[in-house]
C-alpha positions as CSV (number, residue, x, y, z in Angstrom):
1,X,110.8,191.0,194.5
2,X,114.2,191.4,193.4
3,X,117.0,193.2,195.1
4,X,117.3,195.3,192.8
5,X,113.7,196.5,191.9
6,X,113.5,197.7,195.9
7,X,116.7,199.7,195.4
8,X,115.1,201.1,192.2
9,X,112.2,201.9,194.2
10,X,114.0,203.4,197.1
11,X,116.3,205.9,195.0
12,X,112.7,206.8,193.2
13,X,110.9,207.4,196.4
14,X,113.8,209.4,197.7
15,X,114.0,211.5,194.9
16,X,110.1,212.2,194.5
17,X,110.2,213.4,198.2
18,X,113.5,215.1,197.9
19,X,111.3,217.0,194.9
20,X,108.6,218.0,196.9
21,X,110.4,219.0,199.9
22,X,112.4,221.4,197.6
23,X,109.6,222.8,195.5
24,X,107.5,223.2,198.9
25,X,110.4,224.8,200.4
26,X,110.8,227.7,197.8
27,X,107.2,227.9,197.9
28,X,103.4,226.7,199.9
29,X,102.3,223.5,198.5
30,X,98.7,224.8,197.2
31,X,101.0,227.4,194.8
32,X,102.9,224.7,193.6
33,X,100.0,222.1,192.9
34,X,98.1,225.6,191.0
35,X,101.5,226.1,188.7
36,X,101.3,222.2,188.0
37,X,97.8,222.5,186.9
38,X,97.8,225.6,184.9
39,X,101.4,223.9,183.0
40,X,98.9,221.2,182.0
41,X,96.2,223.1,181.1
């Protein structure tokens, strides 16, 4: 694997927890995953 595909995937893990962390901060995790589902549906 390239050097640079593992940094790629370390900034975008990072970030994707950095996300969740944040959104489960401001409020509880089941809220958030019910606001994902109903922006889908």
């Amino acid at each position: 694997m390239p050097a640079w595909l593992e940094v790629l995937l370390n900034l975008s893990g990072f970030a994707g927890f950095v996300a969740l962390a944040t959104c489960g901060a401001s409020s509880g995790d089941a809220s958030a995953a019910d606001r994902v589902h109903t922006d889908e549906r």
